[in-house]
N, C-alpha and C positions, 0 to 999 in steps of 0.2 A: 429642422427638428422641432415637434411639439415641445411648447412649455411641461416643464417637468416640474408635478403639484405632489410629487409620493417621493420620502425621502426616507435613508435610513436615520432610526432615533439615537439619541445623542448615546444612550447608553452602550449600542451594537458599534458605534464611531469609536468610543472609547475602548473597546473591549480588541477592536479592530488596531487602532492606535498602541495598545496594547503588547500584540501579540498574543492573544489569547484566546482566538475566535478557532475554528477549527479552518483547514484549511479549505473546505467546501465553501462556506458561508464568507471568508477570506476574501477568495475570487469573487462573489457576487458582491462584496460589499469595492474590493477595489476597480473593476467593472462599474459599479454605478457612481462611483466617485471620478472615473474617469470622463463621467458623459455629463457631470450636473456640478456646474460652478459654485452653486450654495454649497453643497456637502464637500466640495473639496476646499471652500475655503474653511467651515466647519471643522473639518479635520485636520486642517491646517493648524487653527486656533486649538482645539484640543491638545496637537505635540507639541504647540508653544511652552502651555501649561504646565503638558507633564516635561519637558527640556528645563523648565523652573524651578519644579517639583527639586528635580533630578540635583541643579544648580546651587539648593539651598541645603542640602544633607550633606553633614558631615565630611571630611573629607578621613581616608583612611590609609595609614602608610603601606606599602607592599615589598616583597623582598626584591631583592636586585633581579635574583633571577627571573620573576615572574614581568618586572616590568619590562626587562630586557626581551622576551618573549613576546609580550605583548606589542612594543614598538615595531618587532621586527615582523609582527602578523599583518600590521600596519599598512610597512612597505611593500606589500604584497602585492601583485600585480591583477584585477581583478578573474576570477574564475570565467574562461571562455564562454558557459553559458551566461553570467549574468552579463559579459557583455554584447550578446547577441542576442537578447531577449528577444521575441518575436514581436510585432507593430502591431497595430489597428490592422483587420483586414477587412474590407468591405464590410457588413454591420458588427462585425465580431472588433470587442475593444482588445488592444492589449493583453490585459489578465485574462482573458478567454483563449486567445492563441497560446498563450503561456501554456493553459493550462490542456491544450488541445496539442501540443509540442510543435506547433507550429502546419499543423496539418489539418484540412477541412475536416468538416464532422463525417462521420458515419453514420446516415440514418438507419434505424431499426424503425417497420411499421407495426402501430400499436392496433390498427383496424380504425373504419368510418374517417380515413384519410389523416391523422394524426401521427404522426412520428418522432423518433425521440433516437436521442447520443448518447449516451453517456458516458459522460469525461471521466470521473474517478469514483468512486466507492469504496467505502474502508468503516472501522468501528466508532469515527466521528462524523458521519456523515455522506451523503452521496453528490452529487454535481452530475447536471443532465442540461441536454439543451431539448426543447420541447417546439416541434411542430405544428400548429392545428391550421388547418384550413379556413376560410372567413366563415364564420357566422357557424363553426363547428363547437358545441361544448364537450369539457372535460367532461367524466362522471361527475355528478355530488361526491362529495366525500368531506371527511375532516382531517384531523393532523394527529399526529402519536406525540410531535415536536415542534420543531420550531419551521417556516418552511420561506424562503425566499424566494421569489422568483423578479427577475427584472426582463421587460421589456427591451427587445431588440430590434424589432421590427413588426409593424404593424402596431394591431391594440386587443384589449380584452376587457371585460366587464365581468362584474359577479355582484354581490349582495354589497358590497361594504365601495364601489364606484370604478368609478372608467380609468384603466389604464394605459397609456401611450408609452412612447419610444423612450426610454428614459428612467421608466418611474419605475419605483420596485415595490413591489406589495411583502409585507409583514406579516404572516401569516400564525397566532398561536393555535394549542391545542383547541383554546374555546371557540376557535370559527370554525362552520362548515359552512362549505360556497357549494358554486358551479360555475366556473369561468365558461365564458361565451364568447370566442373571438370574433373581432369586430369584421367589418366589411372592406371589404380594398383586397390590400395585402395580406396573406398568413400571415397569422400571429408567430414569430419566433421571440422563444424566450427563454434564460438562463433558472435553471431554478436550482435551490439549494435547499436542500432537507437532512433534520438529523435523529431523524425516524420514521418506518415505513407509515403508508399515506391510511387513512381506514375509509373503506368506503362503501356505500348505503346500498348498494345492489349487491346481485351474488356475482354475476358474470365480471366485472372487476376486481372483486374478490379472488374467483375462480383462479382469471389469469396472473395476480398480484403479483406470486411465487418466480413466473415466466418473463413476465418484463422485467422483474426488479424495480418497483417500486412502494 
């Protein structure tokens, strides 16, 4: 694997750490923490923090019942899926099979050899895996939101630098690119958005409504 030089920022770690990321932006964020030892020790140090946080507050009595409740949720035996979560599968981490239920993608073609999955969509966001052929770019476009995409295989470039296997681009409302996938390998890549995409020609426009994005 390429050195991984694009990381998620501390605040998207925290919010992550959290529980309060959506679950689109979730999967990409625990996806590239599965692939990049800095951000996962990074996060690691973050849930020290808040495990501190947590440590130093007050403590507060509770009735018999509820604690009784509580132990006995404890002894529970964990839920069948979490213990069969799905693995790494060939470039797909973990939290991508998770979130693919353990079944390869289903491409859908977008046109000029690009293709796309789409794992879930809902009123926080959508989750897609994205195709492009070497040296094929995306439209121009901008963002309505916030937009993540990580590197799976292959690479891609646009206005703001090169991306590899690994890295995850940040993407706000104020950039508008054009990703260019690199040479080799198609670019495969997870992308997470939590608004539709806008972008500068009509003919993507046109189809925006068709693809879902």
């Amino acid at each position: 694997m390429t050195e991984i030089t694009h990381h998620i920022s501390e605040e998207l770690l925290t919010a992550y750490a959290a529980g309060s990321l959506g679950q689109a932006f979730s999967v990409a964020v625990a996806a590239h923490v599965s692939l990049c030892l800095e951000c996962r020790a990074r996060l690691a140090a973050v849930e020290h923090v808040g495990g501190a946080v947590l440590d130093g507050l007050a403590t507060q009595s509770v009735g018999g019942d509820l604690k009784a409740a509580v132990m006995a949720a404890l002894d529970m035996p964990a839920p069948a899926e979490e213990a069969t979560a799905p693995r790494r599968s060939g470039i797909y981490p973990g939290a991508v099979m998770a979130a693919l239920k353990g079944r390869p993608p289903k491409w859908r073609a977008l046109g000029a050899g690009i293709r796309q999955c789409i794992i879930s969509e809902g009123p926080d966001g959508s989750l897609r895996l994205l195709y492009i052929p070497p040296g094929q770019a995306v439209p121009d476009h901008g963002h309505g939101g916030l937009e993540m995409t990580l590197v799976l295989q292959g690479s891609f470039h646009d206005e703001t630098g090169q991306f590899g296997v690994g890295d995850i681009e940040i993407a706000a409302e104020e950039l508008e690119h054009t990703p260019i996938a690199g040479q080799g390998l198609a670019c495969i890549c997870l992308a997470a958005t939590d608004a539709p995409l806008r972008f500068r020609s009509w003919l993507p426009r046109l189809l925006q409504p068709v693809f879902r994005i």
